[in-house]
C-alpha positions as a Markdown table, in Angstrom:
| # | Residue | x | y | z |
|---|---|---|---|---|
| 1 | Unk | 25.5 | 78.6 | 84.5 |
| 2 | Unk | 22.7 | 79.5 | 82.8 |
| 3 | Unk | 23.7 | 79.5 | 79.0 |
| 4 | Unk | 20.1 | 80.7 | 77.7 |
| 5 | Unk | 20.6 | 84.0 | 80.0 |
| 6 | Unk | 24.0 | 84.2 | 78.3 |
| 7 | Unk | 22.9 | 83.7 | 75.6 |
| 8 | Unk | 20.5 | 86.7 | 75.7 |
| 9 | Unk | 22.7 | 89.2 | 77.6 |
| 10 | Unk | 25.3 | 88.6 | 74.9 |
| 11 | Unk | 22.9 | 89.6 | 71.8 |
| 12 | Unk | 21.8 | 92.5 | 74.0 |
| 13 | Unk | 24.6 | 94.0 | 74.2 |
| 14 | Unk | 25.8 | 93.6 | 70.1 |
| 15 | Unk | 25.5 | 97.1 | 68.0 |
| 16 | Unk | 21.9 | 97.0 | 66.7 |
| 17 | Unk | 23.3 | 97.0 | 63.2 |
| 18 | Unk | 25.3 | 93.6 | 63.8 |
| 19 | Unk | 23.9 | 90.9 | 61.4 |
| 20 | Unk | 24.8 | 88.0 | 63.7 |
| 21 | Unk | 23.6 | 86.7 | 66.7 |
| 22 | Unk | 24.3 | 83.2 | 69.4 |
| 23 | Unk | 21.4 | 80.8 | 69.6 |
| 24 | Unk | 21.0 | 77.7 | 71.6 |
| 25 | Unk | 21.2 | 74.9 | 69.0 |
| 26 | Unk | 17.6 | 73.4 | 68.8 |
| 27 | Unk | 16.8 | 69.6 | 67.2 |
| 28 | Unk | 15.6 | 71.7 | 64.1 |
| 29 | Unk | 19.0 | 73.2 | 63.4 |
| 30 | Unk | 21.2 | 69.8 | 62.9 |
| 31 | Unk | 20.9 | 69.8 | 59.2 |
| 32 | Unk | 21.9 | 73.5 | 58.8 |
| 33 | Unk | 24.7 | 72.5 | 61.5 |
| 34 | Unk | 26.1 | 70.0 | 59.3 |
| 35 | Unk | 26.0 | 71.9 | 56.2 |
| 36 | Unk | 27.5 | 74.2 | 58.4 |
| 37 | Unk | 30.5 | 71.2 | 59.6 |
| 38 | Unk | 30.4 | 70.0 | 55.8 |
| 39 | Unk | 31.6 | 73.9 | 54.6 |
| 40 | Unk | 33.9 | 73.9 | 57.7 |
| 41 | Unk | 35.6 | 71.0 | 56.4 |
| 42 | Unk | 36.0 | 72.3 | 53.1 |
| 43 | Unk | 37.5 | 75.5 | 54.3 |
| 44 | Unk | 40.5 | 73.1 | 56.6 |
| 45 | Unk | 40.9 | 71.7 | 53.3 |
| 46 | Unk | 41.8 | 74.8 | 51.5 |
| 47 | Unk | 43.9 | 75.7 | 54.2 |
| 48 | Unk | 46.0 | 72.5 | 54.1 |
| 49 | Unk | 44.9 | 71.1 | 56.9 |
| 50 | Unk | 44.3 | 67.8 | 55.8 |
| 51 | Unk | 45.1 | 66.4 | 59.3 |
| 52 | Unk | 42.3 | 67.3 | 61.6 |
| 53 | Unk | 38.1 | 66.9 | 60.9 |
| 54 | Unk | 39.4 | 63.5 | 58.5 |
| 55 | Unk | 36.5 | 61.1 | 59.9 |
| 56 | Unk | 32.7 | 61.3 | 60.5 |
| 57 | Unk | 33.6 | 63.8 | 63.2 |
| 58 | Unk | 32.0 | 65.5 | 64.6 |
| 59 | Unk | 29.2 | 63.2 | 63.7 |
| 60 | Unk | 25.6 | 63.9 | 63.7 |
| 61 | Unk | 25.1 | 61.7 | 66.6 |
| 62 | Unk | 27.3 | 63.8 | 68.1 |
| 63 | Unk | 25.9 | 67.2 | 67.2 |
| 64 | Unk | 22.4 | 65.7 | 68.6 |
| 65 | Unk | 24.1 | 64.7 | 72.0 |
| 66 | Unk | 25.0 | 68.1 | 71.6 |
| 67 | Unk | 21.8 | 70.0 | 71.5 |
| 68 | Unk | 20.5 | 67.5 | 74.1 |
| 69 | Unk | 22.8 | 68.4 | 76.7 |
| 70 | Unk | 22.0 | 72.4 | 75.9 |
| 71 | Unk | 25.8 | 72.9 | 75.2 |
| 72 | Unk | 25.5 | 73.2 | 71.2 |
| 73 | Unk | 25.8 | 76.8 | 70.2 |
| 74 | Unk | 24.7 | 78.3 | 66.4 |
| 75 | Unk | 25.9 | 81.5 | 65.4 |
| 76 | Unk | 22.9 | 82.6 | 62.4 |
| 77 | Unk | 22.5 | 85.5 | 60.1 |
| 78 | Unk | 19.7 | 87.7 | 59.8 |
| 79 | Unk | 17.7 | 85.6 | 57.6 |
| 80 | Unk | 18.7 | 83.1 | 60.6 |
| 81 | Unk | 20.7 | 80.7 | 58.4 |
| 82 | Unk | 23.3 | 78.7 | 60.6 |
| 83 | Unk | 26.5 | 79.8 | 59.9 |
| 84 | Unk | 28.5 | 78.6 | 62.5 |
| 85 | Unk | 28.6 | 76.1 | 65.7 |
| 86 | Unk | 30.8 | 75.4 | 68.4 |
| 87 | Unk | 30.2 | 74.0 | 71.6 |
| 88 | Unk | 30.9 | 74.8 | 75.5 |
| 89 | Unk | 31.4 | 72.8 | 78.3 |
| 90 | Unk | 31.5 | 74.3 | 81.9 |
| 91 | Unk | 33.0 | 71.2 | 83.1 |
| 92 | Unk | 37.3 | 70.4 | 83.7 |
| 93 | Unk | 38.3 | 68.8 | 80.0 |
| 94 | Unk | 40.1 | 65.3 | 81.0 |
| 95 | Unk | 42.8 | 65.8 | 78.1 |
| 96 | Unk | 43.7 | 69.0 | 79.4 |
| 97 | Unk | 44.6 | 67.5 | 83.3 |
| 98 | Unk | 47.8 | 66.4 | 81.2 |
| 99 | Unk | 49.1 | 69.0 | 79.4 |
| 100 | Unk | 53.1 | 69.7 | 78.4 |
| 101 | Unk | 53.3 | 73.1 | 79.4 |
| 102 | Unk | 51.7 | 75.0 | 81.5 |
| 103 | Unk | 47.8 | 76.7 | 82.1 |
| 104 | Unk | 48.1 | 80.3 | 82.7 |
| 105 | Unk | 45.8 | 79.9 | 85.9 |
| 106 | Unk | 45.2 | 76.0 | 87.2 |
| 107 | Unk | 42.9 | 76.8 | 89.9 |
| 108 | Unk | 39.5 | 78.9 | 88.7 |
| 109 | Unk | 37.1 | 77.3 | 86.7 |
| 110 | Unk | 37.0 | 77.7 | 83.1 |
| 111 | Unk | 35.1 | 76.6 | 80.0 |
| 112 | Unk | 36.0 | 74.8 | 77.6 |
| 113 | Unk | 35.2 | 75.2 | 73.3 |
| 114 | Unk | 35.2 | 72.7 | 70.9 |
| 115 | Unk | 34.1 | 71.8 | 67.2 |
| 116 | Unk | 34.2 | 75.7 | 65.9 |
| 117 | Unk | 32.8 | 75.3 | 62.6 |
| 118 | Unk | 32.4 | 78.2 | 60.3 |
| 119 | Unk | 30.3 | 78.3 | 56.8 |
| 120 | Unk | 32.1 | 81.1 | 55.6 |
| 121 | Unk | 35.7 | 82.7 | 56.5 |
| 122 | Unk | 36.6 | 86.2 | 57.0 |
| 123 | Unk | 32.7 | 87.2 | 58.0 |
| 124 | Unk | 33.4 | 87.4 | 61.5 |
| 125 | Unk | 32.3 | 83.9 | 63.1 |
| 126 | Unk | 34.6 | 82.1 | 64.4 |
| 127 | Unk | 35.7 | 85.7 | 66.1 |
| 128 | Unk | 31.7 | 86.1 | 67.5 |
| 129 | Unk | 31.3 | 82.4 | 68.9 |
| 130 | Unk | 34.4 | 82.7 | 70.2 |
| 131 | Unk | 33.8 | 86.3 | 72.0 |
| 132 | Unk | 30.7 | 84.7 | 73.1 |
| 133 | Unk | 32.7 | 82.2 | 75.0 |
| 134 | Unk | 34.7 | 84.8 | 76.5 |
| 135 | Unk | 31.8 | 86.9 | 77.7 |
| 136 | Unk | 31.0 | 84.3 | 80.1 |
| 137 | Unk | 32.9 | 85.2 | 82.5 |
| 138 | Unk | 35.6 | 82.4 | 83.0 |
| 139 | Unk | 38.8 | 81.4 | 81.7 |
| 140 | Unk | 38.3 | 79.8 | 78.4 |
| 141 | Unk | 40.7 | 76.7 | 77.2 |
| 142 | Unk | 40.4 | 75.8 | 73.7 |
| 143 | Unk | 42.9 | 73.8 | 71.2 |
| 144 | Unk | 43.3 | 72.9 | 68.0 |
| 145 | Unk | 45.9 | 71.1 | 65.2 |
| 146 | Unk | 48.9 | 72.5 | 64.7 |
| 147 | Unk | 48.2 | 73.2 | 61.2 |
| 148 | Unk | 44.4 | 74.9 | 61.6 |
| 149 | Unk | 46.3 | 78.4 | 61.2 |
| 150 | Unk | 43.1 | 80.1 | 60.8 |
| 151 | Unk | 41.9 | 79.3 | 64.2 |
| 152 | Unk | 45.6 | 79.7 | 65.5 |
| 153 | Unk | 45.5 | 83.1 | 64.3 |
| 154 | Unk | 41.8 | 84.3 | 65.5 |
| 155 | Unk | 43.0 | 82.6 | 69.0 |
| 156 | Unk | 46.4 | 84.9 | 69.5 |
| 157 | Unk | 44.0 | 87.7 | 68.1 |
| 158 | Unk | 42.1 | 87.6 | 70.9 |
| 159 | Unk | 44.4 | 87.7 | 73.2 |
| 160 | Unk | 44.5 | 83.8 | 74.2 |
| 161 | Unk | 47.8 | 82.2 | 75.0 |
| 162 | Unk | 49.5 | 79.5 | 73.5 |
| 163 | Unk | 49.9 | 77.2 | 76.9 |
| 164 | Unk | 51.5 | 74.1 | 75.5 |
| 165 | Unk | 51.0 | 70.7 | 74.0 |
| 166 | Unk | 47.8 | 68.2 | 74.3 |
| 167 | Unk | 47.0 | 64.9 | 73.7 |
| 168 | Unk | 43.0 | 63.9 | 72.6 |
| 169 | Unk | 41.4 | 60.9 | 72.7 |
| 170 | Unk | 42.4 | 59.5 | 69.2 |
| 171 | Unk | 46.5 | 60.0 | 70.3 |
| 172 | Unk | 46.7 | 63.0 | 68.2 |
| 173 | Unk | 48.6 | 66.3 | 69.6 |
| 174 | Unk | 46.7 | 69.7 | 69.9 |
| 175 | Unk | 48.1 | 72.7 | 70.6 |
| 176 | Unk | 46.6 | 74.3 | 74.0 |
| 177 | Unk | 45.1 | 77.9 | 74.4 |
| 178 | Unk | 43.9 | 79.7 | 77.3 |
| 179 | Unk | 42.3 | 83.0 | 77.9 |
| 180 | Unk | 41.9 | 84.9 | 81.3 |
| 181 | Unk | 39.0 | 87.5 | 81.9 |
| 182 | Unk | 41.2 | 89.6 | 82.5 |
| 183 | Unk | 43.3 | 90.0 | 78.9 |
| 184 | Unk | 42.3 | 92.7 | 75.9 |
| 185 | Unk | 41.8 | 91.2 | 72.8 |
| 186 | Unk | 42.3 | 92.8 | 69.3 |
| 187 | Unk | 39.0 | 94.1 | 68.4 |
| 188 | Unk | 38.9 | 94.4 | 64.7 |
């Protein structure tokens, strides 16, 4: 797929008076991303989730490898400050080919998001990244800690469905989500 027409078709089609809109993540935007992963940190933390984002991840190595492989996504304002990231991968997730539960559809493709990282909560960025993801026409998997309620909650607000139980690389559980094309979301 072509992310940068995506990309543009997706901004298009926003209300003119929407102050945010989906970039491509470029080399120049790491240090505003990881202000950006710093703030997102901070905002688990105040949420008591102490459990997940602990380490150096994701790392700025990692953001880079990011960009590079044109899969890094930046969600700015109108003064085109980062103020949220996430990443997409049109490619099968290994961790998911193991999952305690079941996918509501095993057989289409579907894209993947990972490391959603807002500046700010309750502007509306996590919920635009993630109907950014959506508007790509697949089924989107996604999953997160048990205990990141704020993601848990924008997730079932969009209509995604809790599928079961992963485990990621570190040996860790994460609690699987999938959304079909098909399913309304909760627009507010």
């Amino acid at each position: 797929m072509d992310i940068t027409s995506l990309v543009f078709q997706f901004n298009a089609s926003k209300p003119l008076s929407q102050e945010l809109s989906i970039a491509l993540a470029q080399p120049t935007d790491v240090d505003q991303i990881m202000d950006t992963i710093t703030a997102a940190r901070a905002i688990m933390r105040a949420n008591n989730n102490f459990a997940q984002w602990t380490s150096e991840y994701p790392s700025r190595e990692l953001i880079i490898q990011d960009i590079a492989a044109h899969r890094g996504l930046i969600c700015v304002d109108a003064s085109h400050k980062v103020v949220g990231y996430m990443v997409i991968f049109f490619t099968p997730e290994p961790t998911y080919a193991s999952l305690d539960g079941s996918w509501l559809n095993d057989t289409d493709p579907y894209l993947t998001v990972h490391r959603i990282a807002v500046r700010q909560s309750g502007l509306g960025v996590g919920r635009m990244l993630m109907q950014f993801a959506m508007s790509c026409g697949l089924s989107v998997r996604a999953d997160t800690h048990e205990v990141n309620t704020p993601m848990r909650t924008l997730l079932k607000k969009l209509g995604f469905s809790e599928c079961g139980t992963i485990i990621i690389d570190d040996g860790t559980p994460r609690i699987a989500y999938q959304w079909m094309p098909h399913t309304s979301f909760d627009a507010a």
